[in-house]
MIMILUM-551917 format. One line per 10 residues: number of its first residue (from 1); for each residue x, y, z of N, C-alpha, C, O. Coordinates in pm, 1 decimal. Atoms other than C-alpha are relative to their C-alpha. Example, Ala and Ser with C-alpha at 12.3 -4.5 7.8 and 13.67 -1.06 7.14 Angstrom:
MIMILUM-551917
1 = 89.0:-119.0:0.0:1230.0:-450.0:780.0:90.0:120.0:0.0:193.6:118.1:66.5  -82.0:-119.0:-6.0:1367.0:-106.0:714.0:-77.0:109.0:73.0:-26.1:219.8:89.9
This chain:
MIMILUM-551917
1 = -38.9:137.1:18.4:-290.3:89.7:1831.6:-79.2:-59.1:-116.4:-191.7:-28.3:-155.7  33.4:61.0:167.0:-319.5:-120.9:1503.0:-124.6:-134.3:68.8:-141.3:-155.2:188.9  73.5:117.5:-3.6:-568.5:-424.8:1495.2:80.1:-114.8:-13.2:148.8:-124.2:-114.9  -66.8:163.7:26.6:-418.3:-788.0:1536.1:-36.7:-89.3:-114.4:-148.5:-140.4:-120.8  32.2:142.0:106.0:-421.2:-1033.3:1251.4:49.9:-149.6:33.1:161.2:-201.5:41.4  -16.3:140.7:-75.2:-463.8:-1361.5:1372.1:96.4:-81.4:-81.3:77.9:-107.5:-200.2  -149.5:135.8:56.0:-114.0:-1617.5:1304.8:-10.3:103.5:-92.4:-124.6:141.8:-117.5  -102.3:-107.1:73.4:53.6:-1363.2:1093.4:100.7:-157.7:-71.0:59.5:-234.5:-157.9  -120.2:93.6:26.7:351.6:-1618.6:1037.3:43.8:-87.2:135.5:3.4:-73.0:250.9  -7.1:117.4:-80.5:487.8:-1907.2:1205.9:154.6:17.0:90.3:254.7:17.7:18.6
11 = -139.6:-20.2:-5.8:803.5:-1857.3:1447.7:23.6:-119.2:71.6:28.4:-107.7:194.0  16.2:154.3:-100.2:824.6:-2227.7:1576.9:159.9:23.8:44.8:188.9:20.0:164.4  -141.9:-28.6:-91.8:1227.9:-2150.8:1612.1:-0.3:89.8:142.9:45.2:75.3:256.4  -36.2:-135.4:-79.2:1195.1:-1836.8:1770.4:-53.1:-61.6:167.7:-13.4:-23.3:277.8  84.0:-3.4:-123.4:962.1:-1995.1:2029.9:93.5:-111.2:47.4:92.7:-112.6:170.5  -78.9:157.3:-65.0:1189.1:-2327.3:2107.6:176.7:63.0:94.3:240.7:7.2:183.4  -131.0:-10.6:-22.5:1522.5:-2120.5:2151.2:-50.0:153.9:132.6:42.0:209.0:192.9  57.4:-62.1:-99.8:1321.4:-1875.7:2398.6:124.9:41.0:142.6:190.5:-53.1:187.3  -128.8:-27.4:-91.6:1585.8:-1734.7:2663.0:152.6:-64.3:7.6:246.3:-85.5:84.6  -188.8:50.7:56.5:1886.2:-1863.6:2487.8:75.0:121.8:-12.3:18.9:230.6:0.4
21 = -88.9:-97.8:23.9:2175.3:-1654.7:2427.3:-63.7:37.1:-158.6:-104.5:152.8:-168.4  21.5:-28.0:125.1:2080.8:-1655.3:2049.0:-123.7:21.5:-42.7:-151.0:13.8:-162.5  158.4:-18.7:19.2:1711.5:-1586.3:2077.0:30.2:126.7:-77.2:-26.8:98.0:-182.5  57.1:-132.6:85.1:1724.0:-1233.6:1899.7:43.9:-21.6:-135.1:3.6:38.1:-234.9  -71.2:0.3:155.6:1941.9:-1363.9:1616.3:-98.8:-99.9:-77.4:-133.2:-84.4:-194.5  91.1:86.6:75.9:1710.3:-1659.0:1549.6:-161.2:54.7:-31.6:-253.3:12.8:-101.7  138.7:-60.3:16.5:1427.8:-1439.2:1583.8:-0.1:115.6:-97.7:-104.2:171.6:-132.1  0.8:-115.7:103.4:1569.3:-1167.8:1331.2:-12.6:-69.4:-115.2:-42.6:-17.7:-222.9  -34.3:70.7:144.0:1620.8:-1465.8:1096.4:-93.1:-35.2:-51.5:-118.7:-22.6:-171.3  168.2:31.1:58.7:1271.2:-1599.3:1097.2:-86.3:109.1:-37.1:-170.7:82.8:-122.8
31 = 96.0:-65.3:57.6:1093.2:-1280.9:1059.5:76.3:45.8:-146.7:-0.1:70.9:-239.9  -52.5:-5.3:114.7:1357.8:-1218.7:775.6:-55.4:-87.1:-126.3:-62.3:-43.5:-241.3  9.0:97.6:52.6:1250.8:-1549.4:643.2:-183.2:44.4:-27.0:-216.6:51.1:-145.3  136.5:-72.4:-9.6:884.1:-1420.6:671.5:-62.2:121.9:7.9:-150.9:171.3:77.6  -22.1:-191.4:13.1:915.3:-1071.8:574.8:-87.7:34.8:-86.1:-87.6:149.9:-129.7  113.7:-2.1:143.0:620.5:-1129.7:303.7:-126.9:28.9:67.9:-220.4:98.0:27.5  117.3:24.4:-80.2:389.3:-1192.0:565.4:-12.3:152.8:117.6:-115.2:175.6:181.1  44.5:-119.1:-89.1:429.3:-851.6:778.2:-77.9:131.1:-122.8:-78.2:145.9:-245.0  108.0:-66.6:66.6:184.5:-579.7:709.3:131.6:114.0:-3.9:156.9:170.9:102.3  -123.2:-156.5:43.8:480.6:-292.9:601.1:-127.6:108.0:-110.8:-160.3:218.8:-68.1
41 = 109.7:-70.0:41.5:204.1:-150.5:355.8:-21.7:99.2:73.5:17.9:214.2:54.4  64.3:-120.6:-84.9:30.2:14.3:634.7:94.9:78.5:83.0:55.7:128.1:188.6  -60.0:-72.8:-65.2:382.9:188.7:716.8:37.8:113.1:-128.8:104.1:216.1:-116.2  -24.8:-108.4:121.6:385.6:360.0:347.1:-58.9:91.0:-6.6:-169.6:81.9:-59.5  62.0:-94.3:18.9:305.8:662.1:366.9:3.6:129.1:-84.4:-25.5:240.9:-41.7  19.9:-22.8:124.8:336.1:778.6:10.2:-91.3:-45.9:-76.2:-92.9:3.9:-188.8  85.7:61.4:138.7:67.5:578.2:-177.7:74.4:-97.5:-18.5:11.9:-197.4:-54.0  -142.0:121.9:83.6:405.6:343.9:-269.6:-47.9:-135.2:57.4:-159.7:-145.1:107.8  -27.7:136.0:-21.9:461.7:-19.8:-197.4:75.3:-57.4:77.0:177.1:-17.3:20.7  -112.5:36.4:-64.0:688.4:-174.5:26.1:109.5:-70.1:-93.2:86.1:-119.2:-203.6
51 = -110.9:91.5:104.5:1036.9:-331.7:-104.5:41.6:-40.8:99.0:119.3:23.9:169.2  -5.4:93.5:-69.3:1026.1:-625.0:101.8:180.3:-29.7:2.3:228.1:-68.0:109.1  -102.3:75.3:-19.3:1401.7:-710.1:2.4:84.6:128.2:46.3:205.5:135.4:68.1  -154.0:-116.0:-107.9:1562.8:-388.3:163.4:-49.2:4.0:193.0:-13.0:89.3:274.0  37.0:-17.3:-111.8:1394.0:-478.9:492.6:122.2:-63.8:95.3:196.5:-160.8:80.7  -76.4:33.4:-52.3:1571.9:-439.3:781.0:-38.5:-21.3:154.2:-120.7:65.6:183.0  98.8:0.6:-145.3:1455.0:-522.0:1162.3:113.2:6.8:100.0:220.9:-46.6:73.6  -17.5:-19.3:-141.5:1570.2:-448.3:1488.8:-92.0:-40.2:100.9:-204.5:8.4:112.8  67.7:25.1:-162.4:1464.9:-614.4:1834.5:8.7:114.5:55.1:116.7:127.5:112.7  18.6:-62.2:-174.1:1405.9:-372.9:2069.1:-5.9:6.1:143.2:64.4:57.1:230.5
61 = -10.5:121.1:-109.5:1294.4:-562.4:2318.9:-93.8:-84.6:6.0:-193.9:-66.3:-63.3  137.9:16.5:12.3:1075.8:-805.4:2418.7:28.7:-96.7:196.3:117.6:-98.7:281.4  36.9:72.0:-172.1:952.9:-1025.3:2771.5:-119.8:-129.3:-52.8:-198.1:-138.8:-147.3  110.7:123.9:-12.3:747.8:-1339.2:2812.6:-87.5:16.5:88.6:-67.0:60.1:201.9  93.3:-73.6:-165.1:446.4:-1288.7:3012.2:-15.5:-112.6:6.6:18.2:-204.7:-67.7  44.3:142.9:-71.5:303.4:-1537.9:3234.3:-69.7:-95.3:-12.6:-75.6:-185.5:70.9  23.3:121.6:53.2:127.7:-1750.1:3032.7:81.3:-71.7:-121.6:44.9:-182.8:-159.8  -95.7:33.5:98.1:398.5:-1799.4:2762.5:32.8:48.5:-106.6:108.3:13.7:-197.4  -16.7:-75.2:135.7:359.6:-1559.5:2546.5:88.3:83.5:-35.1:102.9:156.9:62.6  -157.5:-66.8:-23.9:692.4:-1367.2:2430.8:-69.1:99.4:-168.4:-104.4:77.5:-284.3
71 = 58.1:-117.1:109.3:590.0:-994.3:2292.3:117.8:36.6:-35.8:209.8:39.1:45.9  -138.9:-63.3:103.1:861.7:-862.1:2032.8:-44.8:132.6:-28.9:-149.2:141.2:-93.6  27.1:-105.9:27.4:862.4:-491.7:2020.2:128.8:34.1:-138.2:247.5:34.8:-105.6  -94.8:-29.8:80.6:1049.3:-403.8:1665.0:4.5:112.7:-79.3:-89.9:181.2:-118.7  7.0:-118.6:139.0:1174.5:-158.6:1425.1:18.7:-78.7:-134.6:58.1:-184.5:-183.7  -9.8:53.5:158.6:1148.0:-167.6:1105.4:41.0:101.3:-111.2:-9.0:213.3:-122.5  -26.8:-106.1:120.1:1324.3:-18.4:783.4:-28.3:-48.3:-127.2:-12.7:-168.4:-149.0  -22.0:54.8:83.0:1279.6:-48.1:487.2:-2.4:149.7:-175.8:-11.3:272.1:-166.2  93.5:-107.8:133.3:1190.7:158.5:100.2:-101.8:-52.6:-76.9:-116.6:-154.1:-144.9  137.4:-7.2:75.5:852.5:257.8:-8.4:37.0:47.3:-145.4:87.1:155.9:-174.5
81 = 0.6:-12.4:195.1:854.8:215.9:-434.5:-142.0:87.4:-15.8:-251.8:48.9:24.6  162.6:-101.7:27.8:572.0:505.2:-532.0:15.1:17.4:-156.1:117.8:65.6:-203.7  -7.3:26.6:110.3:488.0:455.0:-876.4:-48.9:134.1:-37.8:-119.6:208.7:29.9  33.2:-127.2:29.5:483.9:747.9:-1135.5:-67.3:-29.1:-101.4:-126.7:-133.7:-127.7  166.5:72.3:121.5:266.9:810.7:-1458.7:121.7:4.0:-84.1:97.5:14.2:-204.4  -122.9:92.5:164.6:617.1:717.4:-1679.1:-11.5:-120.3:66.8:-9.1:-142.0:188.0  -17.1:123.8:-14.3:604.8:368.0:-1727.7:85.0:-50.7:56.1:45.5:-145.1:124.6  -119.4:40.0:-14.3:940.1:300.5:-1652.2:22.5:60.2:130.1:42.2:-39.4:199.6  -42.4:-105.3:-95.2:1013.8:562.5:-1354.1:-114.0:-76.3:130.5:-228.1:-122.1:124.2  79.7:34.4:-106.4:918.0:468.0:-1007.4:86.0:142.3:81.3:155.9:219.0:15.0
91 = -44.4:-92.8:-97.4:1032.1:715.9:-708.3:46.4:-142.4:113.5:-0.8:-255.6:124.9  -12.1:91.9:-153.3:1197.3:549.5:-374.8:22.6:119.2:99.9:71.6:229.7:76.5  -1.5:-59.4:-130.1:1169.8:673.0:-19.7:31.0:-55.4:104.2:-25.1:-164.9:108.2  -2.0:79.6:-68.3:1298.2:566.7:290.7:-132.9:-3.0:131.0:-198.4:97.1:160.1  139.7:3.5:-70.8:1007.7:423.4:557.9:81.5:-62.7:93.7:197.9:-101.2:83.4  -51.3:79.8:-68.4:1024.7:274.3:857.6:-132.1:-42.7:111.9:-243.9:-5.6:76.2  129.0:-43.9:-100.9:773.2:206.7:1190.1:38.6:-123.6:66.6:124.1:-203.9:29.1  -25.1:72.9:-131.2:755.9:4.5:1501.5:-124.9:-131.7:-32.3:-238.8:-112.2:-74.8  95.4:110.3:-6.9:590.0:-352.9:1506.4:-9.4:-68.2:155.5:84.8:-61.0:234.4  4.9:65.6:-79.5:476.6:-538.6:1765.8:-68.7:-170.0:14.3:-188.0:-188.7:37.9
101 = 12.4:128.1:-15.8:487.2:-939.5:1778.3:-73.6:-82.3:86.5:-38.6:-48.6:199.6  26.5:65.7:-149.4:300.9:-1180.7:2022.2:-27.7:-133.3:-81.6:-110.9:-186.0:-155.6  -13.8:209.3:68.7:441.9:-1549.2:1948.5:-31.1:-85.2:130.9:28.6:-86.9:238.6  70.9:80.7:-102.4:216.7:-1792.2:2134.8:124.3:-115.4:-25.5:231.3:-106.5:-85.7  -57.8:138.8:-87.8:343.0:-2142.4:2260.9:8.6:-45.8:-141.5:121.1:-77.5:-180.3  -3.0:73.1:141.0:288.3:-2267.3:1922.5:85.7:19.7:-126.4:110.8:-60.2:-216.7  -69.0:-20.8:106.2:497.7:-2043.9:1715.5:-75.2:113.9:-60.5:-34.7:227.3:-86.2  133.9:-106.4:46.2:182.3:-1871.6:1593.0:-16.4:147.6:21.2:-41.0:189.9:134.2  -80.2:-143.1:-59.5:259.4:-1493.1:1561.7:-120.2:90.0:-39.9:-166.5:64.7:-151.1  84.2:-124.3:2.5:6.2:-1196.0:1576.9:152.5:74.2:-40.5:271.7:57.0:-14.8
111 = -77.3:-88.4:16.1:125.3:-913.8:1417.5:-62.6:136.6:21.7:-181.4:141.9:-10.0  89.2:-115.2:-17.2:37.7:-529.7:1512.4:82.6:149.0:-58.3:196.5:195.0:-49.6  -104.1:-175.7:96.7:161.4:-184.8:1327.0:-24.9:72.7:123.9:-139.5:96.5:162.1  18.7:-121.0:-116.9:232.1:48.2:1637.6:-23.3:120.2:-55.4:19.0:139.3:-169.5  52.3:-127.9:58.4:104.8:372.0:1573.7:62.7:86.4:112.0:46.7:68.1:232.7  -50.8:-25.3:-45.2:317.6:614.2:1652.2:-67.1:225.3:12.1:-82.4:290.1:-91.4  22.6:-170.5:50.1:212.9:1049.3:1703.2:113.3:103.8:74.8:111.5:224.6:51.0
């Protein structure tokens, strides 16, 4: 298991529409909307970069525990850019890896890179 980074990003929707019918769609939209702010980096495992604008997420699932907190277990896709020694020439690869969310009462989102073997 990855280390938590305290408030990651803000999901104040995600947390208001909480056992609605449309909770996973409003919750794919905000981390879409905040797709700068997840750690994808530490899913490159080329040396490369992430390319934030081919990201793609999947809910998995998630539950509210009993003090209010609603954990998001997700996938994630996206392509790692690995730079070469031509200026011009990059390489792409596809990446992907499992995140895990925990949006407090506030909106306020931990984020964690699941580590997977």
């Amino acid at each position: 298991m990855g280390v938590f980074e305290r408030c990651t990003m803000l999901l104040t929707q995600s947390i208001q529409h909480r056992g609605a019918m449309d909770f996973d769609d409003i919750l794919r939209r905000e981390i879409d909307e905040n797709r700068g702010h997840l750690p994808l980096e530490r899913l490159c495992r080329y040396g490369g970069f992430p390319s934030y604008e081919t990201l793609s997420v999947h809910i998995d699932s998630h539950e509210v525990s009993d003090d209010g907190i609603i954990e998001v277990r997700c996938s994630v896709y996206f392509t790692e850019v690995i730079s070469s020694n031509c200026a011009v020439c990059s390489f792409e690869k596809p990446a992907n890896g499992f995140l895990l969310l925990k949006v407090e009462k506030d909106g306020c989102t931990e984020v964690q890179v699941l580590e997977v073997d």
